[in-house]
C-alpha positions in Angstrom: 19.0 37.3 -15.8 16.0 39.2 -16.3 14.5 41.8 -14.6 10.4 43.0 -14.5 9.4 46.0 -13.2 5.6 46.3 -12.8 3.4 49.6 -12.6 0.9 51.2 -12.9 -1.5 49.6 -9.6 -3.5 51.6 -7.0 -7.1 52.0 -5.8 -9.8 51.9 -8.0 -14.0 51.8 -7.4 -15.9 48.8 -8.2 -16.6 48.5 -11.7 -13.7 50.4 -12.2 -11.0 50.1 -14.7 -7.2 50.1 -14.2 -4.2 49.4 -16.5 -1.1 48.0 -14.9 2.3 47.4 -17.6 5.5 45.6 -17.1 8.5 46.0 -18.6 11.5 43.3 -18.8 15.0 44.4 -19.1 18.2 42.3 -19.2 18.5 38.5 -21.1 15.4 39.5 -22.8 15.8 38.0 -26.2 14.9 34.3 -25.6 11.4 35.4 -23.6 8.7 33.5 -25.3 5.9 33.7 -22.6 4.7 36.6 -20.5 1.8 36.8 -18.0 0.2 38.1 -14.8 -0.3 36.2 -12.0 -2.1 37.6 -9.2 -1.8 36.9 -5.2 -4.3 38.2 -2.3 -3.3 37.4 1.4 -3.7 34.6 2.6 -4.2 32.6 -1.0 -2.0 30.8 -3.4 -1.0 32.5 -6.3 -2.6 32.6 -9.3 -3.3 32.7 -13.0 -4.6 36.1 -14.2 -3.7 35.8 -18.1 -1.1 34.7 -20.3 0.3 35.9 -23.4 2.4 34.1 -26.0 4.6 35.2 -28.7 2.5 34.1 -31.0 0.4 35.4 -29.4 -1.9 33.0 -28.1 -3.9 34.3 -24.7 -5.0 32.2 -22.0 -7.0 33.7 -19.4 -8.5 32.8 -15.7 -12.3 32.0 -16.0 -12.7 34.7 -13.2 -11.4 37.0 -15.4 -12.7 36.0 -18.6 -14.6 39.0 -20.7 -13.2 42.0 -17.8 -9.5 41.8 -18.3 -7.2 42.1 -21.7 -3.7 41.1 -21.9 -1.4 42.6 -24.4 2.2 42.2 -25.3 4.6 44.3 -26.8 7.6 42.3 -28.5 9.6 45.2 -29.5 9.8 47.0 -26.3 9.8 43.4 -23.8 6.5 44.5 -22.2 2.8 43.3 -21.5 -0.1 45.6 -20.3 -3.2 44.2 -18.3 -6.2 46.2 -18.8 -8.7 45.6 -16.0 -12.3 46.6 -16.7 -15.7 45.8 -14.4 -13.1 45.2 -11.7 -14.6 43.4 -8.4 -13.6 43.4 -5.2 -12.2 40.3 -4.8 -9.4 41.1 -7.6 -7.7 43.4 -5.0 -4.2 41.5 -5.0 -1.1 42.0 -5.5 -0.4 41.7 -9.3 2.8 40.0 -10.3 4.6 39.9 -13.8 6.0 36.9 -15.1 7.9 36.0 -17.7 9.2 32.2 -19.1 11.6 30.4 -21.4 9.5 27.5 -22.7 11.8 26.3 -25.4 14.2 24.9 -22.8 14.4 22.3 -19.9 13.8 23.4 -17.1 12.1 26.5 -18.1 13.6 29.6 -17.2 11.0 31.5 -14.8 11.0 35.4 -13.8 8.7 37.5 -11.7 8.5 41.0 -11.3 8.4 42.6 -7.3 4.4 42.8 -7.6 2.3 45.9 -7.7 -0.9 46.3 -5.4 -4.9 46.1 -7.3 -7.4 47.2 -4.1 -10.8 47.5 -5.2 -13.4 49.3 -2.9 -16.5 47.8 -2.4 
């Protein structure tokens, strides 16, 4: 099993910034993948920004040139670093983390820490 622990969220002013981290602990050593997916009520969930070992990043349109996703294979974590932030990013902010060089891939999300963003 593994286990993510997110942190770092709060309330921030439009065209704020905030940095939220997650750290994964337990069967850590096969992890190949890690991301943020983000969730507001109401709405599906959805894809902030994704990091690979390699690392290759993959990020939401929405989010594209305002966020930066960084990974830290040593230590199991990945920081999102939110800049010009809106108010529709207020969400609650999910880690994930994936084995992709299996079948089915093995899938892990973190409890979720809550982005508000005052208008």
């Amino acid at each position: 099993q593994v286990q993510l622990v997110e942190s770092g969220g709060g309330l921030v002013q439009a065209g704020g910034s905030l940095r939220i981290s997650c750290a994964a602990s337990g069967s850590t050593a096969r992890i190949n993948l890690m991301g943020w997916y983000r969730q507001a009520p109401g709405k599906q969930r959805e894809l902030v920004a994704t990091i690979s070992s390699g690392p290759t990043t993959n990020y939401a349109d929405f989010v594209k040139g305002r966020f930066t996703i960084s990974r830290d294979n040593a230590k199991n974590a990945v920081t999102l670093q939110m800049n010009s932030l809106k108010p529709e990013d207020t969400a609650v902010y999910y880690c994930n983390a994936r084995i992709t060089t299996i079948f089915p891939n093995s899938v892990y999300w973190g409890q979720g820490t809550q982005v508000t963003v005052s208008s």
